[in-house]
Backbone as a ProteinNet text record, in pm:
[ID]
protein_1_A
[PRIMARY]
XXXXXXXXXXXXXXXXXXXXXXXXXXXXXXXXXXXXXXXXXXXXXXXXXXXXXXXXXXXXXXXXXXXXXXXXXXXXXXXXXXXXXXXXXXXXXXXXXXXXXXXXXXXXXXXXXXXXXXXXXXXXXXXXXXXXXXXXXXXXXXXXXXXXXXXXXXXXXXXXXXXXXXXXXXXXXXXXXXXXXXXXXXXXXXXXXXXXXXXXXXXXXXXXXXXXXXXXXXXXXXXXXXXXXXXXXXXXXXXXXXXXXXXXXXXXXXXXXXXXXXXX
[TERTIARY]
-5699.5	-5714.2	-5861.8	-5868.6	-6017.1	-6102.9	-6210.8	-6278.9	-6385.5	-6400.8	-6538.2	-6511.2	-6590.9	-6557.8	-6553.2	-6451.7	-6372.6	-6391.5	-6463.2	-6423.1	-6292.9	-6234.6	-6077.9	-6011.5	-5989	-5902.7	-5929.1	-5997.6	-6018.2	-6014.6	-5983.8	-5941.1	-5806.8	-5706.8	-5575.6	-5536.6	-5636.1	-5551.1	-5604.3	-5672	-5714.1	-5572.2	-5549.5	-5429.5	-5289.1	-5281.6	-5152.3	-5142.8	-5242.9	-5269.2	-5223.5	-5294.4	-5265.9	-5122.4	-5064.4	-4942.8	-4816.7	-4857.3	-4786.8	-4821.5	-4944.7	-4945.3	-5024.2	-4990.8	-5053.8	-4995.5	-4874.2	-4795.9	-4843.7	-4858.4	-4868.9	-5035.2	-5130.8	-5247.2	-5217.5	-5171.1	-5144.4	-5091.4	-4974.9	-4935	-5031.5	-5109.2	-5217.9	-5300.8	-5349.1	-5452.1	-5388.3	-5243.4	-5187.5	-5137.9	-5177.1	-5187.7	-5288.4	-5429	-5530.4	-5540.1	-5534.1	-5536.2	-5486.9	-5358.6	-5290.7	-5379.3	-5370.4	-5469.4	-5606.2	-5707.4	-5798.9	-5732	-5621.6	-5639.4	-5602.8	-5502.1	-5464.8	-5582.3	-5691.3	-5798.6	-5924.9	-5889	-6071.1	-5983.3	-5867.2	-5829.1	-5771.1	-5741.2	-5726.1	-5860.7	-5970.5	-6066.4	-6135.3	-6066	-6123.6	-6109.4	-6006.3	-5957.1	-6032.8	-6079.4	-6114	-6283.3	-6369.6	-6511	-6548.2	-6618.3	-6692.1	-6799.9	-6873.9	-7027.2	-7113.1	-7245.2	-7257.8	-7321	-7286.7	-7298.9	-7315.5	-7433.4	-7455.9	-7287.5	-7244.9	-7095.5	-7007.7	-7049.9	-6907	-6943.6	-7106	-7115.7	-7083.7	-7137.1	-7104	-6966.4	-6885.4	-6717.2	-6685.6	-6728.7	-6688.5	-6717.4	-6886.7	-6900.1	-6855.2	-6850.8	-6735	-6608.1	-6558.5	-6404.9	-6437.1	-6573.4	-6562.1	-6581.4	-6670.1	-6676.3	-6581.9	-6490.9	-6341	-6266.6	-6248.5	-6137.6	-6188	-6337.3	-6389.5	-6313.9	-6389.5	-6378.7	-6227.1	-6129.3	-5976	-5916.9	-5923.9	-5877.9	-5954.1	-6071.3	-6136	-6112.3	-6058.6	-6007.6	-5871.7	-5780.3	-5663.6	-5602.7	-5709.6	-5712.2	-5786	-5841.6	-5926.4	-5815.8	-5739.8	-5687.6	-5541	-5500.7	-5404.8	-5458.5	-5587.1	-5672.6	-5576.6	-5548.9	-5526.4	-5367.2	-5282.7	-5164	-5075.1	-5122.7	-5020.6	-5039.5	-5104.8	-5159.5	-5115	-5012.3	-5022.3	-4920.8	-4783.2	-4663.1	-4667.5	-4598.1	-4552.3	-4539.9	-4433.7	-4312.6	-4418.7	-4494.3	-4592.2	-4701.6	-4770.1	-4870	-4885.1	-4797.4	-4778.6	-4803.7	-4714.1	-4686.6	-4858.7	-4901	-5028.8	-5165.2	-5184.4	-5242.6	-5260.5	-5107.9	-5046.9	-5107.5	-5206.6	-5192.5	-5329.5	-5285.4	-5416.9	-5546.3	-5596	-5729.9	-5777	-5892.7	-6021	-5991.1	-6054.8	-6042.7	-6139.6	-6264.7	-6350.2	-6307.4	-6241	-6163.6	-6073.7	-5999.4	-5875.1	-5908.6	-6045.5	-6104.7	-6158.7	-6260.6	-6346.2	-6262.1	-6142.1	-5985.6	-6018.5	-5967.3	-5955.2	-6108.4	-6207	-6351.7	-6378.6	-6312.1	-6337.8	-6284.4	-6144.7	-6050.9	-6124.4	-6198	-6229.7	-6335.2	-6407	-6524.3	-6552.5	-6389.5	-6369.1	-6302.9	-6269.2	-6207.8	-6329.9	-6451.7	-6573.5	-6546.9	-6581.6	-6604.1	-6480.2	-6352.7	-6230.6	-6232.1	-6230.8	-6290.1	-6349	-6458.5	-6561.6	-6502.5	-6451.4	-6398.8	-6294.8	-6212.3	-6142.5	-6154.2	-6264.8	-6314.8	-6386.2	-6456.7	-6561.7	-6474.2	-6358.7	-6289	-6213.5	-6191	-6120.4	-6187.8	-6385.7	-6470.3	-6520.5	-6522.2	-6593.4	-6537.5	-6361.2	-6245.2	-6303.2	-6288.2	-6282	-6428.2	-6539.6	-6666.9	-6646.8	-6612.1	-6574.6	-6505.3	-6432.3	-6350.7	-6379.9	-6495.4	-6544.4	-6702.2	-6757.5	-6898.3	-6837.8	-6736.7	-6711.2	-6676.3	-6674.5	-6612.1	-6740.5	-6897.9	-7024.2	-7081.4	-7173.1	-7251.3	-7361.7	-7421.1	-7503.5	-7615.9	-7646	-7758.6	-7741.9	-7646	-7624.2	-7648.4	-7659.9	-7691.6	-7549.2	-7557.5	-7439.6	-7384.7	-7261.8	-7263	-7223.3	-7333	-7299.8	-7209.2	-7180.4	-7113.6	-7225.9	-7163.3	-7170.5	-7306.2	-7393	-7442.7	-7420.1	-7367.6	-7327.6	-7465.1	-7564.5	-7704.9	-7796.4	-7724.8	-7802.4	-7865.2	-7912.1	-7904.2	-7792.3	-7684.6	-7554.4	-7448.6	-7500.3	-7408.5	-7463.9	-7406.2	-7490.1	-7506.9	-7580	-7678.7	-7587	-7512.7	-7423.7	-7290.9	-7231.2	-7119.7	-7136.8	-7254.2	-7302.6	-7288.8	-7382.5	-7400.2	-7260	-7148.8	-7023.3	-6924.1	-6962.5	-6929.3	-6905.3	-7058	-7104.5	-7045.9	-7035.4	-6989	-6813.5	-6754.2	-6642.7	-6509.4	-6507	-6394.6	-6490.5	-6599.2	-6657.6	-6544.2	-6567.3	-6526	-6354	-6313	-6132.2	-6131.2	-6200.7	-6169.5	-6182.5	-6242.2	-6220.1	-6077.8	-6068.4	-5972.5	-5830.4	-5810.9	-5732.6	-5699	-5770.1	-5782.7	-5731.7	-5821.3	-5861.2	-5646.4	-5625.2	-5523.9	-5378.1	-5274.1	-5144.5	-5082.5	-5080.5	-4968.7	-5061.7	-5032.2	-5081.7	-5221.8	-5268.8	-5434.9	-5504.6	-5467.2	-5516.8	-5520.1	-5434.9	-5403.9	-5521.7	-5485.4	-5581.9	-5737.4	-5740.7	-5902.8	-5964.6	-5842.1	-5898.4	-5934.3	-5846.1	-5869	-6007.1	-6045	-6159.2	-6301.9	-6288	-6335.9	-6385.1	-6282.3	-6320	-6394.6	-6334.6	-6407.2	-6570.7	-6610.6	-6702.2	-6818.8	-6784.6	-6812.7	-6827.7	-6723.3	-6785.2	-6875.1	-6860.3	-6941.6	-7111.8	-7105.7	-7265.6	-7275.2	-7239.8	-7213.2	-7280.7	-7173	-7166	-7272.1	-7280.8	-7345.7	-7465.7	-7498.2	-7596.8	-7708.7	-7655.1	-7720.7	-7812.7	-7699.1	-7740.5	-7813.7	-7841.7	-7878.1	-8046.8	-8052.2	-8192.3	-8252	-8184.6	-8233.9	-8278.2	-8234.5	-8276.8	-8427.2	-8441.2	-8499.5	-8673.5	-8618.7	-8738.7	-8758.7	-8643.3	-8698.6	-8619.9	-8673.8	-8605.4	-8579.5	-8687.3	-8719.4	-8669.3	-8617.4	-8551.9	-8387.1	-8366	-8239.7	-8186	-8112.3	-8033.8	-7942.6	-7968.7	-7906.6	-7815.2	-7857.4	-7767.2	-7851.1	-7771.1	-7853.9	-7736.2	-7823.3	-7714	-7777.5	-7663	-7678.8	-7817	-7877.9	-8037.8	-8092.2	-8093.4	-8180.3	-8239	-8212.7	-8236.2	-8193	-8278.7	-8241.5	-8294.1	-8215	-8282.8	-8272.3	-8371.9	-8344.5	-8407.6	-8357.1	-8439.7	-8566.6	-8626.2	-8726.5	-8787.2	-8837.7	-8866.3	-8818	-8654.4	-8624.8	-8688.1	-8719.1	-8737.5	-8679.9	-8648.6	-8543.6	-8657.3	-8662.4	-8774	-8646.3	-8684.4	-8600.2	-8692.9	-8666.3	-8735	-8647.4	-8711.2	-8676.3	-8693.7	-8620.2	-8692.7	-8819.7	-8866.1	-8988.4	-9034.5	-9134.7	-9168.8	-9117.9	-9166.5	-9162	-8961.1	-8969.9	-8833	-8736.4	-8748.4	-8635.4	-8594.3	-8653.8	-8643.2	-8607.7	-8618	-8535.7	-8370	-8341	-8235.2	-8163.8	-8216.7	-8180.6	-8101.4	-8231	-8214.3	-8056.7	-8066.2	-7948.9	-7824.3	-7801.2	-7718.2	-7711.1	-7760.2	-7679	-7674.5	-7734	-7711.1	-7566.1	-7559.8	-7400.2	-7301.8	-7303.4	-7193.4	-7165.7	-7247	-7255.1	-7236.6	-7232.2	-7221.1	-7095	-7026.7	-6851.6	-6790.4	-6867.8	-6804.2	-6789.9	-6870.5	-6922.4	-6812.7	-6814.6	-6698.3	-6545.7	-6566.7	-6384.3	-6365.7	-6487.9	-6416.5	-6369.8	-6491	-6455.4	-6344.8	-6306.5	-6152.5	-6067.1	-6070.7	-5993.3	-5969.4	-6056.7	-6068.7	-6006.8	-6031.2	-5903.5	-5811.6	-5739.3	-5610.1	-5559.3	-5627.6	-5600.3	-5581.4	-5717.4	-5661.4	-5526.5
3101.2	3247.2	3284.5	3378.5	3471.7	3465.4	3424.2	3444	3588.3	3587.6	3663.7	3840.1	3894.4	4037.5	4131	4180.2	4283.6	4469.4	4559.2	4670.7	4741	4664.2	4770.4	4691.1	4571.1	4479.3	4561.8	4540.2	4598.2	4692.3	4828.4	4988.7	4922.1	4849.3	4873.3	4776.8	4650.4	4632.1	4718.3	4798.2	4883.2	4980.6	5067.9	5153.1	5118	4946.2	4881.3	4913.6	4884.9	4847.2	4993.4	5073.8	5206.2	5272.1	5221.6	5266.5	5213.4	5078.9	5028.9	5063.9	5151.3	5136.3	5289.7	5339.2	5551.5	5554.9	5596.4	5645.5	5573	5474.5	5402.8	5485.7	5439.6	5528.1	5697.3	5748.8	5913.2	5941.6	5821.9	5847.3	5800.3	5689.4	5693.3	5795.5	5846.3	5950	6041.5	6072.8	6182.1	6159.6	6020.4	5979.5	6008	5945.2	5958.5	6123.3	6193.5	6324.7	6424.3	6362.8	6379.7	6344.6	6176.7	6152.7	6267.8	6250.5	6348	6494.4	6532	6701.6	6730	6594.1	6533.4	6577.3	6482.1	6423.6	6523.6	6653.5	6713.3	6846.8	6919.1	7044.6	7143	7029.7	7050.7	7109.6	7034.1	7094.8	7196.2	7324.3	7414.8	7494.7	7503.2	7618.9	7544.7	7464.6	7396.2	7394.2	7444.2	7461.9	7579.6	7622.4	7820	7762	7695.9	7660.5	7554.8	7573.1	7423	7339.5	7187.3	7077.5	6970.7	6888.4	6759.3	6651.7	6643.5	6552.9	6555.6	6692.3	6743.4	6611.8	6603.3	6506.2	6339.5	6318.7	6208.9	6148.9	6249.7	6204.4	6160.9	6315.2	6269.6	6129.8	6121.8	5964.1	5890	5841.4	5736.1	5730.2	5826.4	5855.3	5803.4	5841	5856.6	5706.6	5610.3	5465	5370.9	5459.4	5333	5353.1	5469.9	5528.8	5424.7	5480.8	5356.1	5261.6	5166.9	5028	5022.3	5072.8	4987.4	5042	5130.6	5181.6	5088.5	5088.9	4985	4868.5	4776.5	4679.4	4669.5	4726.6	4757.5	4791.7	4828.7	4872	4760.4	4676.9	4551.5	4459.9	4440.8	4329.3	4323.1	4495.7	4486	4458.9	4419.9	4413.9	4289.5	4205.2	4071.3	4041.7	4152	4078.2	4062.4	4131.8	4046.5	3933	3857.5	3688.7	3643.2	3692.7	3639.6	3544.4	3546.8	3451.6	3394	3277.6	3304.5	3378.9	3416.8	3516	3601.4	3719.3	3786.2	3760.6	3638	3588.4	3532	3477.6	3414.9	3499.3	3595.5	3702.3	3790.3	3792.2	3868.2	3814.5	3670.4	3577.5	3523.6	3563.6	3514.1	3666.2	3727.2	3848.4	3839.4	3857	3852.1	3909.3	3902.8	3929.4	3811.2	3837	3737.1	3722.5	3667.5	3623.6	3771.6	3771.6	3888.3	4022.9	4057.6	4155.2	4237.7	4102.5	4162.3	4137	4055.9	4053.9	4219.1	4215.2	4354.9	4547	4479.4	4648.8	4601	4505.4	4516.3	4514.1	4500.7	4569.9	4703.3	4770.9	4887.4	4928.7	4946.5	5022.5	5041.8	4912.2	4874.1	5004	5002.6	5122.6	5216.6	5267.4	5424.6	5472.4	5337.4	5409.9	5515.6	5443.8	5531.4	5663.1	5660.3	5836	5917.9	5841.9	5908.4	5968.8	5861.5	5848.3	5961.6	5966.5	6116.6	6184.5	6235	6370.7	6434.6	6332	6387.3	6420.8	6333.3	6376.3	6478	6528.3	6635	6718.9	6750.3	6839.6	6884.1	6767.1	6814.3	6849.5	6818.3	6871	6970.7	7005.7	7137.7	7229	7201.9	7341	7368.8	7267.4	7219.8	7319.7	7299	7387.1	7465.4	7499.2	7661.1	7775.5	7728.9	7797.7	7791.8	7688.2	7672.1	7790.7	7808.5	7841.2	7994.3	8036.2	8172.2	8219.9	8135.3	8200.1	8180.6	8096.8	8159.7	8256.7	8286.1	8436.3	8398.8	8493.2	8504	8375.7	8430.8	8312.2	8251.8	8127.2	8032.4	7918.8	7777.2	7727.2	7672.6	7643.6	7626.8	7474.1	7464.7	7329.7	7288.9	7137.9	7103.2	6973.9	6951.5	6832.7	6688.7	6542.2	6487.9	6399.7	6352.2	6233.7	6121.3	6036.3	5916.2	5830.7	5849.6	5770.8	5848.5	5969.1	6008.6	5937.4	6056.2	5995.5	5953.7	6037.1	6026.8	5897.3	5876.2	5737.3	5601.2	5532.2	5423.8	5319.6	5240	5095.6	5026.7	4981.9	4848.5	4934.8	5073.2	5105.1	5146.2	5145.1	5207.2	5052	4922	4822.1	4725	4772.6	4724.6	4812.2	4913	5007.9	4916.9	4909.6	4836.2	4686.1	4627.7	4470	4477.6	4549.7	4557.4	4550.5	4631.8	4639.2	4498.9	4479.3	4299.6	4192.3	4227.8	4084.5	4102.8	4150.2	4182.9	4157.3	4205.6	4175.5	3988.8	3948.6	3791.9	3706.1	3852.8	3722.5	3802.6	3909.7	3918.3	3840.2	3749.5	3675.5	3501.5	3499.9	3348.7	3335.8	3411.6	3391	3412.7	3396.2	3469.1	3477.1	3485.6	3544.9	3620.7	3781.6	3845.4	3829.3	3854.1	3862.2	3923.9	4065.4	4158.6	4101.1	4032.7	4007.9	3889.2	3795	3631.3	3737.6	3770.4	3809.9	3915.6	3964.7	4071.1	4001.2	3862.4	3754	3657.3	3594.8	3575.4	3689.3	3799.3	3884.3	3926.8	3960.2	3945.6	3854	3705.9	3603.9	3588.7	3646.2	3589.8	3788.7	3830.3	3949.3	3897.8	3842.4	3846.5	3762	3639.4	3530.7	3596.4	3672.5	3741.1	3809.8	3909.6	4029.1	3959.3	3863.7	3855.6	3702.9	3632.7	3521.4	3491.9	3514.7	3513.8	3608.2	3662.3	3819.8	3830.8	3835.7	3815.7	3672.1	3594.7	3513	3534.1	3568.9	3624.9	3713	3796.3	3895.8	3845.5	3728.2	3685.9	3552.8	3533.9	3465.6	3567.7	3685.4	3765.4	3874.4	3896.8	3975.9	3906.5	3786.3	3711.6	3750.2	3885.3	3884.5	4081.8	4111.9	4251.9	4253.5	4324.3	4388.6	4493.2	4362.8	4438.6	4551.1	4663	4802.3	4784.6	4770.3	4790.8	4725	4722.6	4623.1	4678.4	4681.8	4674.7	4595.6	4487.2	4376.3	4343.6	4264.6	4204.1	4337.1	4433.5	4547.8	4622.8	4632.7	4709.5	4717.4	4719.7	4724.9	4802.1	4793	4863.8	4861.8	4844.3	4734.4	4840.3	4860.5	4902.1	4798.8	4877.7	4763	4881.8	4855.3	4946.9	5039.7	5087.5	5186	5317.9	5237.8	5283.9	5260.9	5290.3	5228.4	5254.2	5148.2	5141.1	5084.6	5105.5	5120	5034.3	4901.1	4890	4855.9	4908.7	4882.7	4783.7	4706.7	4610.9	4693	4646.2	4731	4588.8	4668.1	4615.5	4478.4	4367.6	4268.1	4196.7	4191.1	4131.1	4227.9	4356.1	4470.5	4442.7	4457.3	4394	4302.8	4181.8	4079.5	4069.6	4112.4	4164	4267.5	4333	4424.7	4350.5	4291.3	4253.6	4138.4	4035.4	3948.3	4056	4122.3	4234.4	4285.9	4362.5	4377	4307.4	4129.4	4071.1	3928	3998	3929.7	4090.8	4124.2	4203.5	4152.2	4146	4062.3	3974.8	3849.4	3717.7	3708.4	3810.4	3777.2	3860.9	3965.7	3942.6	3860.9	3757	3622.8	3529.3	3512.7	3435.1	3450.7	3529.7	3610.2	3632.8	3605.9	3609.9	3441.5	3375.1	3227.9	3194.9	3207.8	3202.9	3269.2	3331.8	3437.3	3305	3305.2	3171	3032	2975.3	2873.9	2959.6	3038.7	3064.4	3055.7	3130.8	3095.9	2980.4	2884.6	2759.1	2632.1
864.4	856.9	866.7	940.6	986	849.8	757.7	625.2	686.6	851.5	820.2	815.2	691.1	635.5	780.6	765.9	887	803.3	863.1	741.3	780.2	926.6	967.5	868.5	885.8	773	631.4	598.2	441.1	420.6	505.6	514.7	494.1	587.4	595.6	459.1	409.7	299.1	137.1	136.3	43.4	30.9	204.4	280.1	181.3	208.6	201.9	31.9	-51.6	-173.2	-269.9	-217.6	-246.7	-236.4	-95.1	-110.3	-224.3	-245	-358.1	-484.8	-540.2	-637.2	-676.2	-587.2	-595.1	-725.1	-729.3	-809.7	-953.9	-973.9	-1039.5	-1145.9	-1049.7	-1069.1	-1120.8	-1064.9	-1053	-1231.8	-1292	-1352.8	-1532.6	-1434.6	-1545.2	-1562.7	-1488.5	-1478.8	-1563.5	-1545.9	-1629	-1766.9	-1815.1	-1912.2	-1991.6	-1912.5	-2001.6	-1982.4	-1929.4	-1944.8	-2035.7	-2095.3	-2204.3	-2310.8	-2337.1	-2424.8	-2491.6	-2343.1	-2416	-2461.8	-2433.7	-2451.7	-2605.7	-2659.4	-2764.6	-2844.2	-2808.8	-2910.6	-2898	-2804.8	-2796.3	-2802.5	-2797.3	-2779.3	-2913.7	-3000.2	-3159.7	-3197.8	-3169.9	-3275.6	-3222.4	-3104.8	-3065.7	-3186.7	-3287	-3393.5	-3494.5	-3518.4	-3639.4	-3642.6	-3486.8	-3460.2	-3426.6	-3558.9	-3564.8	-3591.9	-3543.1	-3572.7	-3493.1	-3468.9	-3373	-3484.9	-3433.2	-3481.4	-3389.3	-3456	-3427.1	-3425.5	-3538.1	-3541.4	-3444.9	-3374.2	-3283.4	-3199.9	-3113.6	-3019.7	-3066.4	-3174.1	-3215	-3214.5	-3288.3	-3273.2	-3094.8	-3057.7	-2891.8	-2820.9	-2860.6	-2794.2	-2805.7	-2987.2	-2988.6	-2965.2	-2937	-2916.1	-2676.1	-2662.1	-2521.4	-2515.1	-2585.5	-2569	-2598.9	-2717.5	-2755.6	-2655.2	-2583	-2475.7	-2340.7	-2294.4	-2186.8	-2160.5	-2291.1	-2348.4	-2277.9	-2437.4	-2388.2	-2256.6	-2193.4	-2076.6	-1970.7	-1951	-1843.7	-1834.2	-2013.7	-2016.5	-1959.9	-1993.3	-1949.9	-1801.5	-1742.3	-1586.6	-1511.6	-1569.2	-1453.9	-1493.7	-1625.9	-1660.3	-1599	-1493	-1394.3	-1198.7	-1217	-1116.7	-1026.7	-1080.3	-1024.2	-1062.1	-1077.4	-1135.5	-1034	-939.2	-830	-788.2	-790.5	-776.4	-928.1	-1017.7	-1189.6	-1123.2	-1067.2	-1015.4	-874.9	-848.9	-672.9	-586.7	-705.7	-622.3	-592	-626	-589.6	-528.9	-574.1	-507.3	-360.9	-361.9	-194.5	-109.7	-108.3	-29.3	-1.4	-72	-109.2	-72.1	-42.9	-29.9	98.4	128.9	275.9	363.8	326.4	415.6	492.9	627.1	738.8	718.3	584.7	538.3	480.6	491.6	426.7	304.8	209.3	51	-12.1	76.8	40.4	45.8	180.7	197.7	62.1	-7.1	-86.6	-206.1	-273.5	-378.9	-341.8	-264.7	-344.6	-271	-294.6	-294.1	-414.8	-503.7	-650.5	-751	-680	-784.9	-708	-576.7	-555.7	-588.2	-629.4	-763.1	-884.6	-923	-1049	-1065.1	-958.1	-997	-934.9	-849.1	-891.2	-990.4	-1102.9	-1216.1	-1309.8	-1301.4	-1387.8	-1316.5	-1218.7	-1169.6	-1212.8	-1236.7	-1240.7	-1400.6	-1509.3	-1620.9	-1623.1	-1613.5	-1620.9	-1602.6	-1498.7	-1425.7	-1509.1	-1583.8	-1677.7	-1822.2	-1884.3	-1986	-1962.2	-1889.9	-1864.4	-1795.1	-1767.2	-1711	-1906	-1944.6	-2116.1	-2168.2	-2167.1	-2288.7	-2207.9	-2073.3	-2037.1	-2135.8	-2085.8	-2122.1	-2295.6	-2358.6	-2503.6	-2572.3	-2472	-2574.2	-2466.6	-2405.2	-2344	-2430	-2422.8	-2562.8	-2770.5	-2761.4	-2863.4	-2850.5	-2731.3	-2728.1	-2706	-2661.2	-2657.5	-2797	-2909.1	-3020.2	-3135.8	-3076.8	-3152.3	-3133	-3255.7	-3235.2	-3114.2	-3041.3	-2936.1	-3004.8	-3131.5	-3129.4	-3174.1	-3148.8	-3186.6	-3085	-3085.1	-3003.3	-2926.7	-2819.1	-2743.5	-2684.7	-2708.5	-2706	-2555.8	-2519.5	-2368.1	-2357.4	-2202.8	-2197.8	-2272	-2269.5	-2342.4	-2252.6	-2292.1	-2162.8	-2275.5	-2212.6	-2244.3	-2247.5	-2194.5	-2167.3	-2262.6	-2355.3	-2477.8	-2559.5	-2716.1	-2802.2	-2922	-2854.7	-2925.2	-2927.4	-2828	-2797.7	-2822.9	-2897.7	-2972.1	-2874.9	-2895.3	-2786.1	-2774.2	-2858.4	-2863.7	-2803.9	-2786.4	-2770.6	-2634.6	-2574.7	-2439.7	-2372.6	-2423.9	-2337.1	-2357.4	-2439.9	-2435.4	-2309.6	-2304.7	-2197.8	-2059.4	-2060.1	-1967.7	-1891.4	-1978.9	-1971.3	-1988.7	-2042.7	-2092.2	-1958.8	-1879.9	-1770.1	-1645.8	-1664.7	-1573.2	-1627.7	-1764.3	-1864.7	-1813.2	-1852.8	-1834.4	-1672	-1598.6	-1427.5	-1398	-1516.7	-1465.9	-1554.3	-1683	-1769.5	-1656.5	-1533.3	-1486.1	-1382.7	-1325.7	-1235	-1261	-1421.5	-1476.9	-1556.6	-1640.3	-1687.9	-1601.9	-1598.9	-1484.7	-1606.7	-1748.3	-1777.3	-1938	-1964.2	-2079.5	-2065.2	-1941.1	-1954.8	-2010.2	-2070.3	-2134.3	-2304.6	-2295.6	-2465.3	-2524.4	-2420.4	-2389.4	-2395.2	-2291.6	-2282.1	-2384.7	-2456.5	-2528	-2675.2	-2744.8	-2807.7	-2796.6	-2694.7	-2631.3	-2652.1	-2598.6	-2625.3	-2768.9	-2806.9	-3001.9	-3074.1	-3013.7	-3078.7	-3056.4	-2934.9	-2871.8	-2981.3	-2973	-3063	-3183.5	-3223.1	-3355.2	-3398.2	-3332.2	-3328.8	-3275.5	-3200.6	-3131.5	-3278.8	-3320.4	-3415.8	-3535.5	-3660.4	-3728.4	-3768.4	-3663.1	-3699.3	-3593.5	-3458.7	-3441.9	-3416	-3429.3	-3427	-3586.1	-3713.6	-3829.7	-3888.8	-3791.8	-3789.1	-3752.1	-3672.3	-3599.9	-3706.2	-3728.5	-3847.8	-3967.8	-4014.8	-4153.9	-4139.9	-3992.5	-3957.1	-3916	-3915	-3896.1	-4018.1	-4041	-4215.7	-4310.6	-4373.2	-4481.1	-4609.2	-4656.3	-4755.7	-4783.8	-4682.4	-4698.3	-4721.5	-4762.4	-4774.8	-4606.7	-4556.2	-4439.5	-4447.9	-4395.3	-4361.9	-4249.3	-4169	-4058.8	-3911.1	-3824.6	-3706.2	-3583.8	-3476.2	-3315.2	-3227.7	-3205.4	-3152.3	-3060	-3060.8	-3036.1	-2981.2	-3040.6	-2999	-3106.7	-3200.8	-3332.3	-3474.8	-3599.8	-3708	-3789.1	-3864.3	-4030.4	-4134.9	-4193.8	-4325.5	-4431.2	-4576.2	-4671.7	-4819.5	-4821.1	-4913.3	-4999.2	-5106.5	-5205.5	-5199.5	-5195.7	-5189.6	-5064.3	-4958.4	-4843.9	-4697.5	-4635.3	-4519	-4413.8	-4308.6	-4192.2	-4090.5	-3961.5	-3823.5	-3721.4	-3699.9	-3583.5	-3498.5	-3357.9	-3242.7	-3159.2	-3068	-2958.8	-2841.4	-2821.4	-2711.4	-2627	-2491.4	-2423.6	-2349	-2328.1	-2277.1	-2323.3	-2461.9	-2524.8	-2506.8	-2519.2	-2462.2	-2296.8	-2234.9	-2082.7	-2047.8	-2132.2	-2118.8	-2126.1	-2269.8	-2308.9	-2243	-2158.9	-2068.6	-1916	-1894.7	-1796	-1764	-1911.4	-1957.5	-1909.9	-2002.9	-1969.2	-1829.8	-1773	-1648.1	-1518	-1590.3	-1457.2	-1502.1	-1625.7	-1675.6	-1559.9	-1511.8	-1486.3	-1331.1	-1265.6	-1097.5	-1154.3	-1214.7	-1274.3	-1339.2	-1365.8	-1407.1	-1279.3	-1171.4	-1073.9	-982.5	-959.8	-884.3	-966.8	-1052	-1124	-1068.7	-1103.8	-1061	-897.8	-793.3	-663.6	-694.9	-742.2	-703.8	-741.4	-854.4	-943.7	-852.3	-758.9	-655.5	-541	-528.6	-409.3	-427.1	-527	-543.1	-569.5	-642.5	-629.3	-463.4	-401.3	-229.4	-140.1	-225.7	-171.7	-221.5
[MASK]
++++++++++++++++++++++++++++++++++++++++++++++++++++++++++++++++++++++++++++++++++++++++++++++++++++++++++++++++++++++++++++++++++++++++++++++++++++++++++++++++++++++++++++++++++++++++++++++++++++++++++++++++++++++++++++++++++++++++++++++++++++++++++++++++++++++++

């Protein structure tokens, strides 16, 4: 079979891909759409005032929603290759390996733009109807930026990594990939989280009382009844940065190869 990337081939199996599974999509979308109107349209009667909390709730409500929805949507990325019976057929189709790997990471990341469009279509409506019911001078509440200061480091760069990680355990596992990788996932969290992370910390302030910390980027510790905040900066922030978003090409590089023996 032809390996070298065709873009008519990969229009018609994107074409093919879509037709099996529109509906499918359409009916998620009208899911999570439900979801938010659920979780942001209640507290139009319950908000006569502006507030800092309002954004806060939203973010985290916008990063747990991300998170398990992105997990949940990459970890159906690959399930037609999960059996034979499905796989053959799918495998067996006059496209390249590259071709029919990147239909399933170009799904993968028009789910973000989709994502947005509907939360920000629920929180426009949501402080629309909240900002028409403050006094003139009051301050007015806007949509959310996720790259704020509202949205926490560790719930932003889990954002981030979160629907990569699930697009390989959809590929790597054929049966309950979401469950396997979401197990994996946890472990590997808590193990960063709880022990090396807090590990580092006691190795650089031994002699404080730990407050609180987000993962190799920041802490805060109290000491004489004073609480101090430091941040990562310069040279070691960039590193850590950099780790991070070149793990996301690096579990997509994973998951074609894992794509590729399944083929052979």
């Amino acid at each position: 079979m032809n390996q070298t990337f065709s873009f008519h081939r990969f229009g018609l199996v994107l074409k093919l891909h879509l037709s099996e599974h529109l509906k499918s999509y359409l009916l998620g979308m009208g899911v999570l759409l439900g979801i938010w109107m659920v979780l942001l349209l209640p507290s139009v009667e319950n908000i006569n005032a502006f507030g800092e909390s309002v954004y806060r709730s939203h973010s985290f409500m916008f990063g747990f929603l991300f998170c398990g929805t992105g997990a949940w949507f990459a970890s159906e990325a690959f399930k037609v290759v999960s059996t034979p019976l499905r796989g053959i057929p799918h495998l067996m189709l006059p496209a390249s390996r590259l071709e029919k790997f990147l239909v399933a990471l170009l799904l993968l990341l028009v789910f973000i733009p989709v994502f947005l469009g509907i939360f920000y279509a629920v929180e426009g409506l949501c402080f629309s109807l909240i900002n028409a019911k403050l006094p003139a001078s009051s301050p007015k509440y806007e949509l959310l930026n996720p790259l704020g200061r509202y949205m926490d480091s560790f719930m932003r760069n889990l954002m981030f990594i979160t629907p990569s990680f699930f697009l390989l355990g959809s590929i790597y596992f054929p049966k309950l990939p979401f469950v396997k990788t979401g197990v994996i996932a946890f472990t590997l969290l808590l193990f960063t989280t709880i022990y090396l992370n807090s590990f580092i910390i006691r190795q650089l302030f031994p002699a404080r009382d730990r407050y609180g910390s987000t993962l190799f980027q920041e802490v805060s510790f109290t000491e004489d009844g004073r609480t101090y905040f430091v941040e990562l900066q310069g040279t070691p922030q960039l590193i850590i940065n950099g780790i991070l978003l070149l793990m996301i090409p690096s579990l997509w590089f994973i998951s074609y190869v894992r794509f590729k023996e399944k083929q052979l």
